[in-house]
Backbone as ProteinMPNN parsed JSONL, in Angstrom:
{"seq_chain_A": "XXXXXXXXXXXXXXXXXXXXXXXXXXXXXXXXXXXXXXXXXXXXXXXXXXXXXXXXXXXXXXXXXXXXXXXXXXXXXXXXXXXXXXXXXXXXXXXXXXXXXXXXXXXXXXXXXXXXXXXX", "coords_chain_A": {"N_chain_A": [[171.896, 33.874, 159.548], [174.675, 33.967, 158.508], [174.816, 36.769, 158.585], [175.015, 37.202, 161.094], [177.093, 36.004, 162.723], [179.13, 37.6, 160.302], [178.949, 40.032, 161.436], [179.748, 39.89, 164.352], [182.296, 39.554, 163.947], [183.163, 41.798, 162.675], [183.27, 43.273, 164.681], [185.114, 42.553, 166.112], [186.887, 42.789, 164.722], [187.213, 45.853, 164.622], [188.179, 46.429, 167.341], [190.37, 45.015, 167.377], [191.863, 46.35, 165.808], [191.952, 49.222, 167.268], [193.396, 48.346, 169.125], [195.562, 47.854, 167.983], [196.243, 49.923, 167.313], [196.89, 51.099, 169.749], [199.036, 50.158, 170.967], [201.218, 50.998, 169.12], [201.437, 53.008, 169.375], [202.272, 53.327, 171.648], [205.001, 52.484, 171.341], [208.605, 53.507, 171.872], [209.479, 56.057, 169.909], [213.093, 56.53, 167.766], [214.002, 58.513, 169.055], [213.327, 59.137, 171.08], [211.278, 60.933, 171.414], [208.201, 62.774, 170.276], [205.365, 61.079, 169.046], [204.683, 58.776, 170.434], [205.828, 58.892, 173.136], [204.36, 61.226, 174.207], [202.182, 60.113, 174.246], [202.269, 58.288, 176.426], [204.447, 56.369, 176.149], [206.734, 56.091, 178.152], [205.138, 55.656, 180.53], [204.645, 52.595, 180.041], [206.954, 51.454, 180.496], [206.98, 51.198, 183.211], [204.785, 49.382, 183.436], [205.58, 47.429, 182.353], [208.163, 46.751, 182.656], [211.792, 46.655, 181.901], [212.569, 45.32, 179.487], [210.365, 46.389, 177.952], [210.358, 47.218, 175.224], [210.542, 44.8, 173.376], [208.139, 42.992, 174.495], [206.048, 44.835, 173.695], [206.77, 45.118, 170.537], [206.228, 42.297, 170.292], [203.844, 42.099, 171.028], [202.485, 44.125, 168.768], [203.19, 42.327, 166.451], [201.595, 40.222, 166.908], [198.987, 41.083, 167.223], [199.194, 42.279, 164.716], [198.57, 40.113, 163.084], [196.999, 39.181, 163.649], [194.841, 40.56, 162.702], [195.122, 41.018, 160.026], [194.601, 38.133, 159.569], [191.488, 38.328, 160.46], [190.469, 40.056, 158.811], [190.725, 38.745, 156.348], [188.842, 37.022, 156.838], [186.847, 37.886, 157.113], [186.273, 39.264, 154.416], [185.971, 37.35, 152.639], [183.824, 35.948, 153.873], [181.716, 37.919, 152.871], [181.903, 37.58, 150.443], [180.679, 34.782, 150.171], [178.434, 35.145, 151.326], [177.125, 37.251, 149.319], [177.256, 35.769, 146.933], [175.329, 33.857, 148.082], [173.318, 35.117, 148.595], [172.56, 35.78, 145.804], [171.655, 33.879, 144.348], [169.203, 33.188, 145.55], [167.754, 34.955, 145.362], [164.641, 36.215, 144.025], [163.316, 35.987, 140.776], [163.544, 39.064, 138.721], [160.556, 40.146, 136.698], [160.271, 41.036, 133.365], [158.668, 43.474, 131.056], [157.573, 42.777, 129.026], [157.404, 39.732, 129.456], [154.882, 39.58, 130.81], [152.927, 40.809, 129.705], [150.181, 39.878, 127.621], [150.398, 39.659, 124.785], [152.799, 38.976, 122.247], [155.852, 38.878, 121.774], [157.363, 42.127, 120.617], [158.851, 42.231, 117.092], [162.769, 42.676, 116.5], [163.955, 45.584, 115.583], [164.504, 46.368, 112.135], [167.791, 46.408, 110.445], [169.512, 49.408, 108.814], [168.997, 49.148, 105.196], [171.865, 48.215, 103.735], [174.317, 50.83, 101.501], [174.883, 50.714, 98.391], [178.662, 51.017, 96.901], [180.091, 52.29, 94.858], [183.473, 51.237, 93.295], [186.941, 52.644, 93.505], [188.407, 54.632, 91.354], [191.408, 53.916, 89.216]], "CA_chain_A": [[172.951, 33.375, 160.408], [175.765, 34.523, 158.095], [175.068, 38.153, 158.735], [175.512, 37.936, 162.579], [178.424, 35.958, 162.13], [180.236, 38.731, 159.868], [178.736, 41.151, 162.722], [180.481, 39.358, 165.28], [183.941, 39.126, 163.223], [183.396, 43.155, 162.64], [183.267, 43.719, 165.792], [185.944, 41.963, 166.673], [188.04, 43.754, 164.047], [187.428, 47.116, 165.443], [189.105, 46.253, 168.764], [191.746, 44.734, 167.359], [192.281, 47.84, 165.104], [191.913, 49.915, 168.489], [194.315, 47.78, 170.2], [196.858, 48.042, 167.728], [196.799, 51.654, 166.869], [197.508, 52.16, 171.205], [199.92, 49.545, 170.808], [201.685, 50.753, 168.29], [201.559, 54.403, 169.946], [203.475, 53.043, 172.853], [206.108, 51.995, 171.221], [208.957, 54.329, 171.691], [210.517, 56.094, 168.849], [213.921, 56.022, 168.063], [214.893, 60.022, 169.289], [212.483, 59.237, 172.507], [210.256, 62.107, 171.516], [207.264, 62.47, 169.441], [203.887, 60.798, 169.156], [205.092, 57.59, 171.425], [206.451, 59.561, 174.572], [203.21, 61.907, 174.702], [200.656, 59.216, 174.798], [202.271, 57.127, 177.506], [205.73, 55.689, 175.929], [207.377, 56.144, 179.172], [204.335, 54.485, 181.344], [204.857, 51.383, 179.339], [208.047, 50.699, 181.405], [206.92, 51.131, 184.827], [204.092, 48.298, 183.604], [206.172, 45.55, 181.637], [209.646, 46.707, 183.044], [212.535, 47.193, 181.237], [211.935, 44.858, 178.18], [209.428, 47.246, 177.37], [210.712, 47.154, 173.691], [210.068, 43.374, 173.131], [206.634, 42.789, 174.975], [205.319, 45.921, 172.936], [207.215, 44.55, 169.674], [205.645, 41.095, 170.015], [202.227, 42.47, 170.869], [202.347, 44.309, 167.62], [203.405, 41.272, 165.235], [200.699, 38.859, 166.591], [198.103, 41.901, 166.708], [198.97, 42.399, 163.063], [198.574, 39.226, 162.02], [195.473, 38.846, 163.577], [194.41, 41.894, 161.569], [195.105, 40.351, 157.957], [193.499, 36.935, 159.095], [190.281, 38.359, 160.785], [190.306, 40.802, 157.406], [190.427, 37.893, 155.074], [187.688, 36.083, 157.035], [185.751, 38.955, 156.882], [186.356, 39.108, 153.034], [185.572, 35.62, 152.321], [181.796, 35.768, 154.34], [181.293, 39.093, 152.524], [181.371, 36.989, 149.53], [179.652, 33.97, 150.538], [177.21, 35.907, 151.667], [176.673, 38.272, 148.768], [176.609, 34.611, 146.46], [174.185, 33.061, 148.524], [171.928, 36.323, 148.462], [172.15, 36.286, 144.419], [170.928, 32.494, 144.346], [168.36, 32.91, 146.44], [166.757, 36.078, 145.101], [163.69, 35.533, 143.027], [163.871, 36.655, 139.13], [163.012, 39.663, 138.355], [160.09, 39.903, 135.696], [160.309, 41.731, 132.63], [157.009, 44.089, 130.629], [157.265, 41.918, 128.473], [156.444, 38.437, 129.838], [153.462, 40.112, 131.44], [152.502, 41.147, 128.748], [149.664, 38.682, 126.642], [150.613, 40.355, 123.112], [153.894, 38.456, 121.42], [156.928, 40.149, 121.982], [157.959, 43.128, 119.388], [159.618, 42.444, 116.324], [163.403, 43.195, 116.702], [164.081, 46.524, 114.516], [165.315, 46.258, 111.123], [169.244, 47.68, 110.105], [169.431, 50.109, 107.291], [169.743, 48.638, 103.87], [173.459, 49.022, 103.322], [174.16, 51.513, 100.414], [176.22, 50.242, 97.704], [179.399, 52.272, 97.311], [181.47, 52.378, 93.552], [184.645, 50.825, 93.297], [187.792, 53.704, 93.171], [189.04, 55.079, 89.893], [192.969, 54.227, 89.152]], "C_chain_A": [[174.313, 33.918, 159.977], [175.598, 35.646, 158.211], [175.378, 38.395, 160.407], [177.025, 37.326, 162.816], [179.374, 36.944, 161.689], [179.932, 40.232, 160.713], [179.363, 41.249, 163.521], [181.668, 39.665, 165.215], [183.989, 40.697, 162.891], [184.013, 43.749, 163.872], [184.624, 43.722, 166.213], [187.538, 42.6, 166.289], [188.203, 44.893, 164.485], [188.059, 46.815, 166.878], [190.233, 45.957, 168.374], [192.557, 45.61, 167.042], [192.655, 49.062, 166.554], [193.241, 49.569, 168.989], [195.401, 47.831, 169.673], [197.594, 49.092, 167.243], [197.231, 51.737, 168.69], [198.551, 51.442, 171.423], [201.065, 50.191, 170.097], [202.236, 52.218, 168.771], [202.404, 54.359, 171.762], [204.252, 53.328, 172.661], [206.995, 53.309, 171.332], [209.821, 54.672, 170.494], [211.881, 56.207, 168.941], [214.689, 57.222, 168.958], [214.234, 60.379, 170.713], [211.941, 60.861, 172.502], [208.786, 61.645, 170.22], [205.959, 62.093, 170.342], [203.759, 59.683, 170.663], [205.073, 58.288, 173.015], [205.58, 60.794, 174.742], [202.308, 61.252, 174.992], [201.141, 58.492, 175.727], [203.16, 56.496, 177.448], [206.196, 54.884, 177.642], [206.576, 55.398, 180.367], [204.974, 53.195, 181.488], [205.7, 50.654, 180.471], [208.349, 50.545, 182.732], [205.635, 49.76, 184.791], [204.922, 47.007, 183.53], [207.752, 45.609, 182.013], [210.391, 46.949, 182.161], [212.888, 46.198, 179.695], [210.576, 45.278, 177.839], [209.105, 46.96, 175.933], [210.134, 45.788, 172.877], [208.834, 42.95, 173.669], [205.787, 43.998, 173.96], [205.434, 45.403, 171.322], [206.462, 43.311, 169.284], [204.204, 41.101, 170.034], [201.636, 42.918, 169.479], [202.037, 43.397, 166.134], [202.212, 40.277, 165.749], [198.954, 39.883, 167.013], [197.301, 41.961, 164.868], [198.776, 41.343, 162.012], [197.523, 38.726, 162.566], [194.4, 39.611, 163.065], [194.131, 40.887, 160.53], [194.263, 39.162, 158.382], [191.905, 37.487, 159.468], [189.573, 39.099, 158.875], [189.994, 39.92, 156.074], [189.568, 37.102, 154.997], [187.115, 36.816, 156.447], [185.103, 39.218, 155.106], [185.63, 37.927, 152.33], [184.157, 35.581, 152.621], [181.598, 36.713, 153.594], [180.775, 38.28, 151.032], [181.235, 35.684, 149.137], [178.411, 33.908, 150.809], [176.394, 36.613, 150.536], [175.955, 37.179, 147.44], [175.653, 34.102, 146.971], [172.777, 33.797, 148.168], [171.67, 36.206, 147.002], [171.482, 35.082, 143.852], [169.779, 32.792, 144.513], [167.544, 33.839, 145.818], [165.428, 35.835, 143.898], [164.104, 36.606, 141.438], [163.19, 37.691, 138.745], [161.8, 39.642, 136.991], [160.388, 41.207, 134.781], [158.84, 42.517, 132.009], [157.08, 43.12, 129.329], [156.798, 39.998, 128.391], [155.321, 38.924, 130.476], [152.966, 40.415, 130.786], [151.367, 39.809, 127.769], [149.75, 38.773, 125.538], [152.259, 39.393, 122.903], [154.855, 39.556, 121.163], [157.024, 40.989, 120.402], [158.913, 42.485, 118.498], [161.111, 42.907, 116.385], [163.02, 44.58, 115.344], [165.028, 45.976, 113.328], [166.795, 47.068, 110.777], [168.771, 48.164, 108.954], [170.012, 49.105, 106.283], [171.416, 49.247, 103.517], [173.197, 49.44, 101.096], [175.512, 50.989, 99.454], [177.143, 51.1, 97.17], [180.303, 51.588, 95.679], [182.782, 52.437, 93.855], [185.389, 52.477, 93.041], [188.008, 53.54, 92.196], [190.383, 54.711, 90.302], [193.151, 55.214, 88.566]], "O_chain_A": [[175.096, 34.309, 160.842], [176.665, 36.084, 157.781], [175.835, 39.426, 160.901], [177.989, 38.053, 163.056], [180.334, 37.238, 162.401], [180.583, 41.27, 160.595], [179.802, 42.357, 163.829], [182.265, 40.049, 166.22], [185.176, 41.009, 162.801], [184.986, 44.494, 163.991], [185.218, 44.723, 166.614], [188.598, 42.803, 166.88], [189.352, 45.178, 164.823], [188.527, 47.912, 167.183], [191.209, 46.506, 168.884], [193.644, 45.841, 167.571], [193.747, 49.629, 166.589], [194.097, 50.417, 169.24], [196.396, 47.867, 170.397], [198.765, 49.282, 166.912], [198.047, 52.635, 168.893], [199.304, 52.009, 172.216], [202.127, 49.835, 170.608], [203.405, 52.529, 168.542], [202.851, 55.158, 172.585], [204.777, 54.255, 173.277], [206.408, 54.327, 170.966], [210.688, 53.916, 170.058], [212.287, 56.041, 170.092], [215.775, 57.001, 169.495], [214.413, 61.409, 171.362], [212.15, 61.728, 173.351], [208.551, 60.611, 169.595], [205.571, 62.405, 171.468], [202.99, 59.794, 171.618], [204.211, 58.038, 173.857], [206.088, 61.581, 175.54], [201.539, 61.571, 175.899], [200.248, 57.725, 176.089], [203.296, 55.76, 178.425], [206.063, 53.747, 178.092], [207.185, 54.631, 181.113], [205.583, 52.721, 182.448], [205.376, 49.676, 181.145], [209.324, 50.073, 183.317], [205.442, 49.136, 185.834], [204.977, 46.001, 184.238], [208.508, 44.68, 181.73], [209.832, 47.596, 181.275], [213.614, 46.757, 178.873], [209.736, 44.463, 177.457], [208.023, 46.592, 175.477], [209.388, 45.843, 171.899], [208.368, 42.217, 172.797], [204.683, 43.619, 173.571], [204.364, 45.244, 170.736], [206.061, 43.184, 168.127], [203.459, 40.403, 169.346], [200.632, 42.395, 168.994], [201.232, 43.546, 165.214], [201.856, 39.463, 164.898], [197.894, 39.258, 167.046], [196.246, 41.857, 164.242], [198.775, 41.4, 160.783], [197.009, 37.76, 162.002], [193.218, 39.269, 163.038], [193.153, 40.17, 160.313], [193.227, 38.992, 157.74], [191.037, 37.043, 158.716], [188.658, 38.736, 158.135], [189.302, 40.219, 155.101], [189.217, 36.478, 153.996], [186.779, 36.613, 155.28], [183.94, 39.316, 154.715], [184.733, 37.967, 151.488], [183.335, 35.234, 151.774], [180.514, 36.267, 153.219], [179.629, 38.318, 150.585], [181.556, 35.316, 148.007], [177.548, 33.044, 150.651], [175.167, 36.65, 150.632], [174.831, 37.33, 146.961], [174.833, 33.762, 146.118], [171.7, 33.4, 147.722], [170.514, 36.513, 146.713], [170.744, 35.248, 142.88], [169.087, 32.685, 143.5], [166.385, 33.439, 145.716], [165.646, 35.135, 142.909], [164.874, 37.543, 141.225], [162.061, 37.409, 138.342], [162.261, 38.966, 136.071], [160.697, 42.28, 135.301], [157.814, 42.106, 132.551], [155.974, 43.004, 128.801], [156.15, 39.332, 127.584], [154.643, 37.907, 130.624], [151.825, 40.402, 131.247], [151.966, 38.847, 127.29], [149.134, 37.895, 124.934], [152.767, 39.302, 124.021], [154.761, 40.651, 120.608], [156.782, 40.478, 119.309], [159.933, 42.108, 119.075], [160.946, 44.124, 116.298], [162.14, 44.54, 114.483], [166.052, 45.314, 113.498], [166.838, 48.295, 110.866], [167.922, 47.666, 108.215], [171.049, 48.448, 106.373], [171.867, 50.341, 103.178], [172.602, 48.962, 100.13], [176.707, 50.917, 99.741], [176.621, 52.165, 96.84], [180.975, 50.559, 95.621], [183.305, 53.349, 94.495], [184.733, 53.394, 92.545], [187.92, 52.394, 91.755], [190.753, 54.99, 91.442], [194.297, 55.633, 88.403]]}, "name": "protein", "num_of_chains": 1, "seq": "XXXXXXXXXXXXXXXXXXXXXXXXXXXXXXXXXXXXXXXXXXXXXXXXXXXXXXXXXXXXXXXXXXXXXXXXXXXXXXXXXXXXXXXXXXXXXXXXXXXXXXXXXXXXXXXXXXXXXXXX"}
């Protein structure tokens, strides 16, 4: 259920992302040339009229702030999701509990070598 969920909320992010990169490519710059006034700047103001600037402006700011929150949902199920999965997973076994022999002996360290005090 939590994976179609953060499917859903993907989804949802890519449009918004869409919507606010052509948004954002409206807008006109400030020398009325460029990137803005090849994709359609100038349209803009035969749709929304001559507060162009402010309907494009306000689209942006509540675009972008539905960016960061969908982004932080998205974040949040990612790891709700990724906890739930590490619960849930069964325990790996080791060759040694399968094993009917008594585990190995750790290894022994080297005998430390005793080392003569310095001469004054």
């Amino acid at each position: 259920m939590t994976s179609i969920i953060i499917g859903f909320f993907t989804l949802i992010l890519l449009i918004v992302c869409v919507l606010l990169v052509l948004v954002i490519l409206m807008q006109r710059p400030n020398a009325n040339s460029g990137m803005g006034a090849s994709l359609g700047g100038g349209a803009a103001e035969g749709v929304f009229g001559g507060e162009t600037g402010n309907v494009l402006t306000k689209a942006t700011v509540k675009l972008s702030i539905l960016f960061f929150i969908i982004s932080a949902g998205l974040y949040l199920g990612y790891l709700y999701a990724a906890s739930s999965a590490v619960d849930t997973a069964p325990k790996a076994l080791s060759l040694s509990s399968v094993g009917t022999s008594a585990p190995a002996a750790p290894a022994k360290a080297p005998a430390a070598v005793p080392v003569a005090p310095a001469k004054k």
